[in-house]
N, C-alpha and C positions, 0 to 999 in steps of 0.2 A: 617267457620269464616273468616273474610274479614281481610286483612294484612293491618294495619293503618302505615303511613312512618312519624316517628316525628324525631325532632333534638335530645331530649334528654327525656331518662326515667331516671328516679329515681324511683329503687325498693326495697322490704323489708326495710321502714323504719318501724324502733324498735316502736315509735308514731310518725303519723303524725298529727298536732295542725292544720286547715283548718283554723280556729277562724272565722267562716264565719257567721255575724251579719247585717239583715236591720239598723240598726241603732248603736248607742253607746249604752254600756251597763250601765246599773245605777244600783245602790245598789246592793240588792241581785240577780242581775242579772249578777253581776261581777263575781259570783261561777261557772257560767256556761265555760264548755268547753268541746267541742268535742273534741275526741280522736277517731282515727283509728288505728289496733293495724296492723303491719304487712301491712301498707301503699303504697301506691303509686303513681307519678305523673309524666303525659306528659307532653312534652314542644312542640311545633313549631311553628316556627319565631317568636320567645320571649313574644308566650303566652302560657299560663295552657289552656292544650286541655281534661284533661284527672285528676282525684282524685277521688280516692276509693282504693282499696283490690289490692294487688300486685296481689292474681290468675287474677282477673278482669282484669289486663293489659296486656295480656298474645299476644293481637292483634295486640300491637303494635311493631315497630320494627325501634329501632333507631338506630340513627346514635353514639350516644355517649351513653350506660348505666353506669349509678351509682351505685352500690351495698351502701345501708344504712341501714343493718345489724347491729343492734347493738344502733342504732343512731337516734334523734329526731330532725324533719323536721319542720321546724314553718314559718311565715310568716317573710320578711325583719323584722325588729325592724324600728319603730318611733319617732324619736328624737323631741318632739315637743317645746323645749326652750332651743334656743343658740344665744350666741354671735360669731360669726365664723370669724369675719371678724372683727381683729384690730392690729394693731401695738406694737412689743415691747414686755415685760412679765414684771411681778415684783415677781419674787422671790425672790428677797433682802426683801420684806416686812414680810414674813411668819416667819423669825427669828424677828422681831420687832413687831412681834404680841404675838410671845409664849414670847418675854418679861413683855408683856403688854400694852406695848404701844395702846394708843388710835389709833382711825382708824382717828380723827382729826386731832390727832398730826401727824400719817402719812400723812395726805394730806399738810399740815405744810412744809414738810421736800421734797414736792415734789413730793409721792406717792399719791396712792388711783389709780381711776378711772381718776382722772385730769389727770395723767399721762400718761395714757394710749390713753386718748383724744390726749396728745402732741404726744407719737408715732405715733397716728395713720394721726395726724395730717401731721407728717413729710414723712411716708411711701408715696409712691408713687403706681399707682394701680398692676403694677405687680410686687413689694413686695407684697402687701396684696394678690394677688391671689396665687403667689406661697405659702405663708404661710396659705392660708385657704386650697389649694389643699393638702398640706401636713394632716391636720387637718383633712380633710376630708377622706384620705385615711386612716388613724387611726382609725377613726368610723367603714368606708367601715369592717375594718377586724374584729370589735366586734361584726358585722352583725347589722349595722343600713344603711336602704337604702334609709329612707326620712328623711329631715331634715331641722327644722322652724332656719331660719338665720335671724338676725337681726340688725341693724345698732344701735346708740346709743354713738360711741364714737369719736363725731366730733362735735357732736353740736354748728355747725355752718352751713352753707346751702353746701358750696362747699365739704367737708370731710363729709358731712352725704350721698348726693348724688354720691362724690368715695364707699362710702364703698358697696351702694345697687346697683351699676352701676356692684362693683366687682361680689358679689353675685350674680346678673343674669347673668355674666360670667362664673359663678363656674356651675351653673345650666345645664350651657349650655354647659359642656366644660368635667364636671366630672360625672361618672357613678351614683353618689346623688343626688336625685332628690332635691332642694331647692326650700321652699315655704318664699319669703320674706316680712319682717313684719319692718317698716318705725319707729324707736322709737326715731327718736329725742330729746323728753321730757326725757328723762335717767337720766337728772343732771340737775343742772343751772350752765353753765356756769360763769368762776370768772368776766366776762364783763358784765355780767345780775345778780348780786347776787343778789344787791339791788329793781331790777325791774324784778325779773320770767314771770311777765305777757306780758312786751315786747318780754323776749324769746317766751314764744307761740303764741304771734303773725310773730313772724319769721317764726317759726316751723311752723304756719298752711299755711304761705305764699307760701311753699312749697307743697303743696298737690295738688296741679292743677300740677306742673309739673313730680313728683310721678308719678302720675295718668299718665299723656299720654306718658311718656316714657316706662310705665309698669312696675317698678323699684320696683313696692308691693302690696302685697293684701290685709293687714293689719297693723293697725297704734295702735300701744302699747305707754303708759304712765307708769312713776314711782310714782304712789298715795303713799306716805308715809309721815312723818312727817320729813322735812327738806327739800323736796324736792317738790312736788304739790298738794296742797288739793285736796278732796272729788268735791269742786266748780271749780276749774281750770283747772280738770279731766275730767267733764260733760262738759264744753263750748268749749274743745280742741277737745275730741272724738264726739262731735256732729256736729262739722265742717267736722271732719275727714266720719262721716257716710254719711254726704249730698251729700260728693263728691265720695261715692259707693265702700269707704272700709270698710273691715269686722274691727271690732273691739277685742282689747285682754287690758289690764290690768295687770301692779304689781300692785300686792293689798294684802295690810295688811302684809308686811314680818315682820315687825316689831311690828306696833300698829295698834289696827282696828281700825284705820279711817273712813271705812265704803268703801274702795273699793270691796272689794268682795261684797257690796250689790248695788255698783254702776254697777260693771258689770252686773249682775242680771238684774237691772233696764232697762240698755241699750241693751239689749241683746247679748251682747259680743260672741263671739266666745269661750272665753275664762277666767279666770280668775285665773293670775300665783303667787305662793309662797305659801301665804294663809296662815302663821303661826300664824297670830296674827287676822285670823278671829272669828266673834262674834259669838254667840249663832243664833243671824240672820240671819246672812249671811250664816252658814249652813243652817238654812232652805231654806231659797232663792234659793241657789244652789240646792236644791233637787226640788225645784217646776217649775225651770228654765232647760233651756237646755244649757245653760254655762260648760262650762267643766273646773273641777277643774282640773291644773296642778302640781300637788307638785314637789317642789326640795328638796328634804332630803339631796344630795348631797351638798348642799351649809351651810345647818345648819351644816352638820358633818364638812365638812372642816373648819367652821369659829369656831369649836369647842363651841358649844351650845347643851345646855340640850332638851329643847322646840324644838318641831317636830311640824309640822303640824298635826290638828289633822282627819289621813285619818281612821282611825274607824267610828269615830262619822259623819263622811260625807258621808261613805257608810250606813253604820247604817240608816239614816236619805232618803237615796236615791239618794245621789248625782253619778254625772258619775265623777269619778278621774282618771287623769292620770299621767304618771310621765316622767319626762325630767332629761338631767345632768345638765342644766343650762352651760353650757360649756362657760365658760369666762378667764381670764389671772388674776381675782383677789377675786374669793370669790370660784370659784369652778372647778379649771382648770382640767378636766377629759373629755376623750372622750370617756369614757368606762360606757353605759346606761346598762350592766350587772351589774356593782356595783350598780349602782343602783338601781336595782334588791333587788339586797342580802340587802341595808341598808331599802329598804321598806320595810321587811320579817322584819328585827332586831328591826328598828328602829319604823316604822310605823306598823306594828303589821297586817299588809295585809299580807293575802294566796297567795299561788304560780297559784291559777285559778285568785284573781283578780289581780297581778300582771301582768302576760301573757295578759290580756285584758288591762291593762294598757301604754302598751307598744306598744299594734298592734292597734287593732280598736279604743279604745278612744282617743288613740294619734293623728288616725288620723283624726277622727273627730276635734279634735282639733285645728288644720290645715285647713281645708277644704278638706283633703283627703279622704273621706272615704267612695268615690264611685271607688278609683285607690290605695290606700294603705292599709296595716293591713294586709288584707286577702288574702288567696288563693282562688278564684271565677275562674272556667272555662271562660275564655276570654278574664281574666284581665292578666296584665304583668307577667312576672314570675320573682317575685321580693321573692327568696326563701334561707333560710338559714337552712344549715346543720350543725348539732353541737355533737363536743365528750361527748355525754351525751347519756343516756339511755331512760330518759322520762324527763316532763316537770319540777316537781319535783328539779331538779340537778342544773341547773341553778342557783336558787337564793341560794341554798344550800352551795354550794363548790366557794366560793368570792376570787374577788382579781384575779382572773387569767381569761382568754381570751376562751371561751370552743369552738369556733367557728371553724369548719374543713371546707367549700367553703361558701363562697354565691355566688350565683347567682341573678346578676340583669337584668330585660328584656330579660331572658333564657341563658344569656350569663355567663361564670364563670369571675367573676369581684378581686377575692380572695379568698385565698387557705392557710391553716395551710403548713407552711415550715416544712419539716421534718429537726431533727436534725443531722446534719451531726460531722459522727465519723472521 
C-alpha cells in the first residue's frame, strides 16, 4: 500500500454528514442524508483529498491527526440572509416593545430601522468593518463558513456603496467567505416618503456602478405593504436582471402581496421570509427553482404566533432553507444553531431536512453550490466538528454553541476554549 502525505486527517468520526447533492434538495428529497458511521477525511493544501471509512484511510499520513471519536463531522454551515454590515444597535427598543409600544411609535421616537440608517450613516468604513469582523467571528465559531451580506441601511447612493464596498473588504480580509447582495430598496427613506418611485429610480441609478466595481451579485427588494408593491418590485428587479444580477426578494413577511409569486415569476434566486405566503405562491415555489428562505428567528424574536408555513412547502415540493436573518432590530443573533432548534419547535421540520437546509440549499440559495454545503473530494475544506454524537443533537440540545474546531480551506479557523480552573 502506497504512503499518501496530507496536512491533515480527521479520523474515527462518530457520523460523518458528506451531504453531497447535484443539486438542491426539494420536498421529500429533504429526508435524505447520508451518514458514514466511523468516518473519515483528508486534507491537503486546503482541499478534501480523501472521505470514506477511517480503515480506508489507513494510507495516509499526516501531518496533523484529529481523533473524532465520539463526534459528528458535517459541512461549514450556510448563513444565506444577513444584514452584517451597519452601524449602532437598538436595544433600548426591546423594552418599548415588551411594553407595547407600536414599531411606528418607535420610529416616532427615533427608532426602528431609520435609525440604524442614521448610524450607519454616521459610521465611517473602518468602524463598520471592525464591527462586521467582530460579527463575523461570532458566526466563524457556531460553524458557519459562508455567508449572504447585505446592504440596505443607507439608502442613499454614498452609505449603500460604504456598506457593500465594506463587505467585499470583509470577504477579502476574513476567513467567511461573503456573497454580497445590493438591497437598497430596504425602506423609503424620510426624504422619498412621499415619492418611493423617485427612490428606485436612485437606487437603479446605481446598478451600472455595482456592477463594475463588483460590489454584488445580487439585488434584493422589501415587497411588503408600506414599503414597495408587487409593480415597483417587477420594474426595479427587471432593471436589476438586464444589468446581469441574480435576483432575491422579501416577500410576503407580513401580507401576501404576491411576492413570493413575483419571485417565482422572475426567477429569483431566491425568495426570503415567506410568512405571509399564499396558497399560490407555495405551489409556484415547488414548480420553480426559487429557493425558499425561512427566518423563524425573526418571528420568535419579534414575539409572534404565525411561522411560516415550511410543512406545507416541503409537502408540496418546495426546496427550503433557513437563515438568522442577522440584523440590530428584528433578529439580532449569529448563532444559525438556534435556529436549527426553533425550525424543529417552531417549523415542525426533521433534523434530515434541517441539516440540508443549512448546507446545500443555503447554498444554493447563494449561488454556492458548486463551492459550499458539501464535502466533495476537491472542493475546499470548509469543515466543522461538533460536541455532538450524531446529527440528531444539534437541533435537540438549543441555546448553547456545540461546535469543538472548524476548519476553513483545511486551515483550523476556531476552536472550543477549554475552561480554565
Amino acid at each position: 500500500m502506497t504512503t499518501q502525505h496530507v496536512d491533515v486527517l480527521l479520523k474515527n468520526i462518530a457520523q460523518l454528514l458528506p451531504m453531497q447533492s447535484d443539486g438542491p434538495r426539494a420536498g421529500k428529497e429533504m429526508m435524505q442524508l447520508d451518514v458514514i458511521e466511523d468516518g473519515a477525511i483528508a486534507i491537503n493544501e486546503g482541499k478534501i483529498v480523501f472521505i470514506g471509512k477511517t480503515e480506508e484511510a489507513a494510507r495516509f499520513k499526516a501531518e496533523q491527526v484529529i481523533d473524532c471519536h465520539g463526534k459528528l463531522v458535517t459541512p461549514g454551515l450556510v448563513d444565506p440572509h444577513t444584514h452584517i454590515v451597519f452601524g449602532g444597535s437598538r436595544e433600548h427598543e426591546l423594552a418599548l416593545k415588551q411594553q407595547g409600544l407600536p414599531y411606528l411609535e418607535i420610529l416616532k421616537r427615533g427608532g426602528g430601522i431609520l435609525s440604524t440608517v442614521e448610524a450607519t450613516r454616521q459610521a465611517s468604513e473602518e468602524e463598520l468593518f471592525a464591527k462586521g469582523s467582530f460579527y463575523l467571528d461570532r458566526m466563524l465559531s457556531y460553524g458557519t463558513t459562508t455567508v449572504e451580506a447585505k446592504s440596505g441601511y443607507g439608502l442613499d447612493r454614498e452609505t449603500e456603496l460604504k456598506q457593500l464596498r465594506v463587505a467585499k473588504q470583509l470577504n477579502e480580509n476574513h476567513p467567511i467567505d461573503l456573497v454580497s447582495t445590493f438591497l437598497g430598496a430596504h425602506a423609503i427613506p424620510k426624504s422619498h416618503k412621499d415619492d418611493p418611485d423617485l427612490f428606485l429610480e436612485e437606487m437603479s441609478a446605481m446598478l451600472d456602478e455595482v456592477k463594475e466595481e463588483n460590489l454584488a451579485e445580487f439585488v434584493d427588494i422589501f415587497t411588503e405593504t408600506g414599503v414597495f408593491t408587487v409593480e415597483q418590485s417587477r420594474d426595479y428587479l427587471a432593471k436589476a436582471k438586464e444589468k446581469g444580477f441574480g435576483l432575491k426578494i422579501h416577500a410576503d413577511e407580513i401580507d401576501p402581496l404576491g411576492g413570493t409569486e413575483l419571485a417565482c415569476e422572475l426567477v429569483a434566486v431566491s425568495a426570503d421570509h415567506l410568512v405571509g405566503t399564499s396558497n399560490k405562491g407555495i405551489e409556484m415555489l415547488a414548480d420553480k427553482r426559487t429557493v425558499a428562505i425561512l427566518l423563524p428567528g425573526t418571528t420568535f424574536y419579534l414575539g409572534k404566533d404565525t411561522y411560516a408555513r415550511a410543512r406545507e412547502m416541503i409537502e408540496a415540493g418546495a426546496i427550503v432553507s433557513l437563515a438568522t436573518d442577522f440584523n440590530p432590530g428584528s433578529s439580532p443573533t449569529e448563532n444559525l444553531q438556534l435556529i436549527m432548534s426553533i425550525a424543529a419547535l417552531r417549523l415542525k421540520m426533521s433534523p434530515e431536512e434541517i441539516w440540508n437546509a443549512v448546507t446545500i440549499n443555503a447554498a444554493h440559495s447563494i449561488g454556492r453550490g458548486e463551492s459550499a454545503g458539501q464535502l466533495v473530494v476537491g472542493r475546499s475544506a470548509d469543515v466543522v466538528i461538533w460536541d455532538a454524537p450524531n446529527y440528531l443533537y444539534i437541533p435537540y440540545h438549543y441555546g448553547v454553541n456545540h461546535v469543538n474546531t472548524v476548519i476553513k480551506a483545511g486551515k483550523i479557523v476556531s476552536k472550543r476554549r477549554e475552561v480554565i480552573e
